[in-house]
Steps between C-alpha positions, in 0.01 A plus 500: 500500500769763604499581807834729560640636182880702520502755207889639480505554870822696569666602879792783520647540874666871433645405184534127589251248246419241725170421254553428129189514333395225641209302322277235638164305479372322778200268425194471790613205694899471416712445771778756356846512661788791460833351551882633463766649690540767736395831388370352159179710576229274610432604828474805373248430254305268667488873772357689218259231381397537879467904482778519755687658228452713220640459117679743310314366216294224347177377576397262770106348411356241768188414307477716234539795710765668523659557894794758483323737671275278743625493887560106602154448653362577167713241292293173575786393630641330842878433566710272742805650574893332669397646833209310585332904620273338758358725815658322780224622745228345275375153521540299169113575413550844560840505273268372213181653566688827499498622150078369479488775839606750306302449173225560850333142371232342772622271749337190389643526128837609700471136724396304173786645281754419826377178555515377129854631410616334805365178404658532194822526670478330815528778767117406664648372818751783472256836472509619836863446555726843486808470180750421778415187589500416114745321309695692209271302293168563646583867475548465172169316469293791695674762301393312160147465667487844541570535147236249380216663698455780300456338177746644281511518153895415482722371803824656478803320752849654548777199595228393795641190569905646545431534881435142564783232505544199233243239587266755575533697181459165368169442650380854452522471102270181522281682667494831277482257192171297627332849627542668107343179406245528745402826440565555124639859581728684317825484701883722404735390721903656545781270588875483417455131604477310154435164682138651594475689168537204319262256737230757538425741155252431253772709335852648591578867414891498506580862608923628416579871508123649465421291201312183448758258389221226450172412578343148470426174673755342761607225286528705205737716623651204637550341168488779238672800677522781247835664625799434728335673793175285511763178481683591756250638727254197434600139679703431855810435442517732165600440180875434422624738199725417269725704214437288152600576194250433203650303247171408258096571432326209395142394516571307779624775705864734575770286513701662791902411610598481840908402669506239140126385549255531263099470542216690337216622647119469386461829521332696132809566330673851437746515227628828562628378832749267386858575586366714817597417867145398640352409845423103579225495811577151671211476777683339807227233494583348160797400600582131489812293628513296134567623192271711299477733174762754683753372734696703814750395748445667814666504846257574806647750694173472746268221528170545640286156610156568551360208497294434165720724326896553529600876408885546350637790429826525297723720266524374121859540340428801355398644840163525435273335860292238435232383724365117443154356682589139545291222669563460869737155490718693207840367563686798472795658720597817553834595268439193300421537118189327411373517157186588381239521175237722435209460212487713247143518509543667864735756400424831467652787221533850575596795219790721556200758616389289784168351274411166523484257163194352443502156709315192281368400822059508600535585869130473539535112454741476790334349777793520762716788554814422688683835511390585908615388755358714822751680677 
């Protein structure tokens, strides 16, 4: 069942487009996350989902009704915003019983609504406390509680989490991902942190410049991104880029020329590409100190040990940078060469237009994704 449906849904600032017709369907239960840049638009949108905003034009339908015109309150909806928005004179029961006050709801319901949704998330020993003897986290928690009190048909989150530092953040997204299971609610959440897009989202809408660049499951946008944005925007480190030239279609793939190498991609094959200068995506992960399909000297400039991993960053000789994930022990020093391979069957192929060829790849057989590593 649809649950939120985008129909063209278009936002001018003066003459500014910050929206472009954007459209979307969110199922009942999805956990639904807008990602991308700064000022790619999804704050903004996730504002006028809200009714905090208006649109210039489109329709926005929470149930099959349509909400343009509806104040907030009327939206079935509840959100949790970066400032955690807490009454500092108020206890934490009174924090979350405050929206079931005003709704004028009898005090036993009120103490039975309180008492669950801080069971749920483990404030009971914490309900007559004031926010300021609260952790960052705890806030958090009592501003989510106040959120899940009222029942909502859709929880809506803008970058909640960016106030809290690493390990915290880290615990926090646990938490939000075992309460959407818990609950089975509908849940849109805003980040420009792709490390929680990609651990929490049923499915990842990949916001750049006020258009939907893709939409689809983490790992599929992982493995099959459909344009250079996606590719680059998708995975920690991102993906290394590469001028190629194609030199041959086949039915195995696009035989593609690089500094004297050859290798060709399994990618479906484009015949009016050949002779064109195309775009190699080399994921910093695939990467391997042996030889492979494709093979690149590179000199670390920076090394990076991390522990499990080892992150070097280097110039190739035709200036492009080049970024290489590497286990932890990788015997590498900086402004040494080291030679590497890469698979062919990792590669990605981009079109002079940005648009990705066809990968012969099923990313929903993958059963590990290594392209994260938390920052």
């Amino acid at each position: 069942m649809i649950q939120l449906f985008l129909n063209k849904v278009q936002k001018f600032y003066g003459d500014f487009e910050v929206l472009k017709g954007v459209q979307l369907e969110v199922m009942n239960g999805e956990f639904v996350v807008f990602v991308g840049p700064s000022g790619c638009g999804k704050s903004t949108l996730l504002r006028m989902i809200a009714g905090l905003d208006s649109t210039t034009s489109g329709d926005i339908v929470i149930d099959g009704v349509r909400v343009n015109d509806l104040p907030p309150v009327k939206r079935g909806i509840a959100m949790v915003f970066q400032s955690y928005a807490l009454y500092p004179h108020m206890t934490v029961f009174e924090n979350i019983a405050f929206p079931l006050r005003v709704e004028g709801l009898a005090e036993d319901k009120i103490r039975d609504k309180v008492g669950a949704v801080a069971k749920i998330l483990q404030l009971e020993q914490r309900l007559q406390q004031k926010p300021g003897m609260l952790s960052g986290g705890q806030r958090q928690r009592v501003a989510i509680g106040r959120a899940i009190v009222r029942e909502p048909k859709i929880f809506l989150f803008d970058e909640p989490l960016s106030n809290l530092d690493a390990a915290l953040r880290a615990d926090m997204r646990i938490e939000l991902t075992k309460l959407h299971r818990d609950l089975k609610a509908t849940m849109i959440y805003v980040t420009h942190d792709q490390v929680e897009a990609m651990t929490m989202a049923d499915r990842i809408v990949v916001l750049d410049g006020g258009r939907i660049a893709q939409v689809g499951a983490p790992l599929e946008l992982y493995h099959k991104p459909q344009n250079l944005f996606v590719a680059g925007f998708i995975g920690n480190p991102k993906m290394n880029f590469l001028p190629v030239v194609c030199e041959a279609a086949t039915a195995d793939g696009m035989t593609v020329g690089y500094r004297g190498e050859r290798v060709t991609i399994p990618v479906t094959p484009r015949a009016e590409l050949v002779g064109q200068t195309l775009t190699l995506g080399i994921r910093p992960e695939h990467t391997m100190l042996s030889s492979g399909d494709l093979n690149l000297e590179v000199t670390p400039s920076v090394i990076e040990r991390l522990g499990v991993n080892t992150v070097a960053y280097a110039a190739l000789p035709t200036g492009e940078p080049y970024c290489a994930l590497l286990p932890g022990s990788a015997p590498i020093q900086v402004d040494e060469p080291v030679r590497t391979g890469i698979r062919a069957a990792d590669c990605h192929l981009f079109d002079g237009d940005g648009e990705a060829l066809e990968r012969h790849i099923d990313w929903q057989s993958t059963q590990r994704h290594p392209g994260l590593t938390a920052a």
